[in-house]
C-alpha positions as CSV (number, residue, x, y, z in Angstrom):
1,X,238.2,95.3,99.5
2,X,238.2,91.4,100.7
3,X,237.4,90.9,103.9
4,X,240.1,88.3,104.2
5,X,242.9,91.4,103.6
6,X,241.5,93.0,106.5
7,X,241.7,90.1,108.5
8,X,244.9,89.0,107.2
9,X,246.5,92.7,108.1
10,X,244.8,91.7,112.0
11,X,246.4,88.3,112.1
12,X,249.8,89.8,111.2
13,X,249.4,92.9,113.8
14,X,248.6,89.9,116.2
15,X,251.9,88.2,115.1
16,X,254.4,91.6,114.8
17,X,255.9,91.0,118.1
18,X,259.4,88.6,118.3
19,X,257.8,87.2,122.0
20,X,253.9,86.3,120.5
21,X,256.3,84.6,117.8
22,X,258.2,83.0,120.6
23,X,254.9,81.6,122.1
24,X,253.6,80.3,118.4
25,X,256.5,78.0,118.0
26,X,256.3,76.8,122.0
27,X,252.8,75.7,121.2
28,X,253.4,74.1,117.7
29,X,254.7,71.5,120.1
30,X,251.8,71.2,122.3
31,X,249.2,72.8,124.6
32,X,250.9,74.7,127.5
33,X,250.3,76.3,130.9
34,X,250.7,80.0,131.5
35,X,253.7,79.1,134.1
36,X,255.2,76.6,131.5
37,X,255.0,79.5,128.9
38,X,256.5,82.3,131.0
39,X,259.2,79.5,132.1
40,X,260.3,78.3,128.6
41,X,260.5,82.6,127.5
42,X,262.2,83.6,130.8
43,X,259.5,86.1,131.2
44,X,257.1,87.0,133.7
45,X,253.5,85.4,133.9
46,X,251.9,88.8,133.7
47,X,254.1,90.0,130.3
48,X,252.8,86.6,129.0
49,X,249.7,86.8,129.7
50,X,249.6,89.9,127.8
51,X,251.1,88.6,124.9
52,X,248.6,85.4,124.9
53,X,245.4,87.9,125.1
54,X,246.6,89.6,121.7
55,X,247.2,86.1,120.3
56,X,243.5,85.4,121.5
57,X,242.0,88.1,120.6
58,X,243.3,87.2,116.8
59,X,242.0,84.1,117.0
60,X,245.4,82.5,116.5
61,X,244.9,80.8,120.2
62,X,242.2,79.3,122.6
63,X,242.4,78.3,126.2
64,X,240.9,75.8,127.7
65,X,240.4,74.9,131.5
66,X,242.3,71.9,132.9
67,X,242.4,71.0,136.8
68,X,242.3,74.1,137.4
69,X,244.2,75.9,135.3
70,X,244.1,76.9,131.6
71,X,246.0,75.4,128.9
72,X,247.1,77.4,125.8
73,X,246.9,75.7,122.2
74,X,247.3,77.1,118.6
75,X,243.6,77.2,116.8
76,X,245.0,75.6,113.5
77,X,248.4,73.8,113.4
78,X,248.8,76.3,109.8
79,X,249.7,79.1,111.9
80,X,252.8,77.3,112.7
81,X,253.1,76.3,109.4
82,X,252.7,80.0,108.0
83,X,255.5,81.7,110.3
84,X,257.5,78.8,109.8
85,X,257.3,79.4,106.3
86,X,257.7,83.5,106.8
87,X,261.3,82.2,108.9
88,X,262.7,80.7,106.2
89,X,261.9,83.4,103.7
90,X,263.6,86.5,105.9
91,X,266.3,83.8,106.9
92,X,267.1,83.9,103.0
93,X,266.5,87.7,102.8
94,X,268.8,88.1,105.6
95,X,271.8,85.9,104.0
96,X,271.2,87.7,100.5
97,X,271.7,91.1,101.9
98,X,274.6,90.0,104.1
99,X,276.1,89.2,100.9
100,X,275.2,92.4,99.2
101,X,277.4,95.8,100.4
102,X,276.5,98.0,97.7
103,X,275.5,101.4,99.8
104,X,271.7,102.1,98.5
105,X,271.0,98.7,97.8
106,X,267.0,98.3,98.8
107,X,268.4,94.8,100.1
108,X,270.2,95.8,102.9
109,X,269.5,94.5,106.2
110,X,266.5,97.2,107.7
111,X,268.4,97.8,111.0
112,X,271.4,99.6,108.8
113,X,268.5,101.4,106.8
114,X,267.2,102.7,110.0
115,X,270.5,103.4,111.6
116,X,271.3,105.2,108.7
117,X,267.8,107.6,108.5
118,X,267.8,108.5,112.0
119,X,271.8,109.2,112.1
């Protein structure tokens, strides 16, 4: 198998989480600080902090000291670009399959497919 498949299916695992989304789309506007991170997501500094080592262990992020502190940046502005582009696609997936109601359809939203396997 290609080597890039394997470390596509790593980038992704890195990226399966709506708050490491969250913190992709804060620093497609710029470096940040931890504090500014955790501020912007309501979150605590410790639960982002977690969620930045998994982005940095994927290579998706670096951190570099300033005054002090460290400052968070994307690695490559195309990350941004590549779940922006994912967005848009489910965001169309999601208004096709609210406009499908057929029971069975493999369009329906996944939440009702779930629902509807463990019920």
């Amino acid at each position: 198998m290609d080597a890039a498949y394997d470390l596509h299916a790593d980038t992704l695992k890195a990226l399966a989480d709506p708050r490491r989304l969250e913190i992709v789309h804060m620093l497609g506007s710029g470096p940040r600080e931890l504090s500014t991170l955790a501020s912007g997501l309501s979150a605590s500094e410790v639960s982002v902090s977690r969620h930045l080592a998994a982005l940095l262990g994927a290579g998706l992020v670096e951190a570099r000291p300033i005054r002090g502190s460290m400052r968070y940046a994307l690695c490559d502005p195309d990350v941004l670009a590549a779940c922006d582009l994912m967005h848009r696609v489910l965001r169309r997936r999601l208004e096709h399959m609210s406009h499908t109601d057929e029971p069975g359809s493999p369009t329906r939203r996944p939440a009702e497919l779930s629902r509807r396997r463990s019920g």
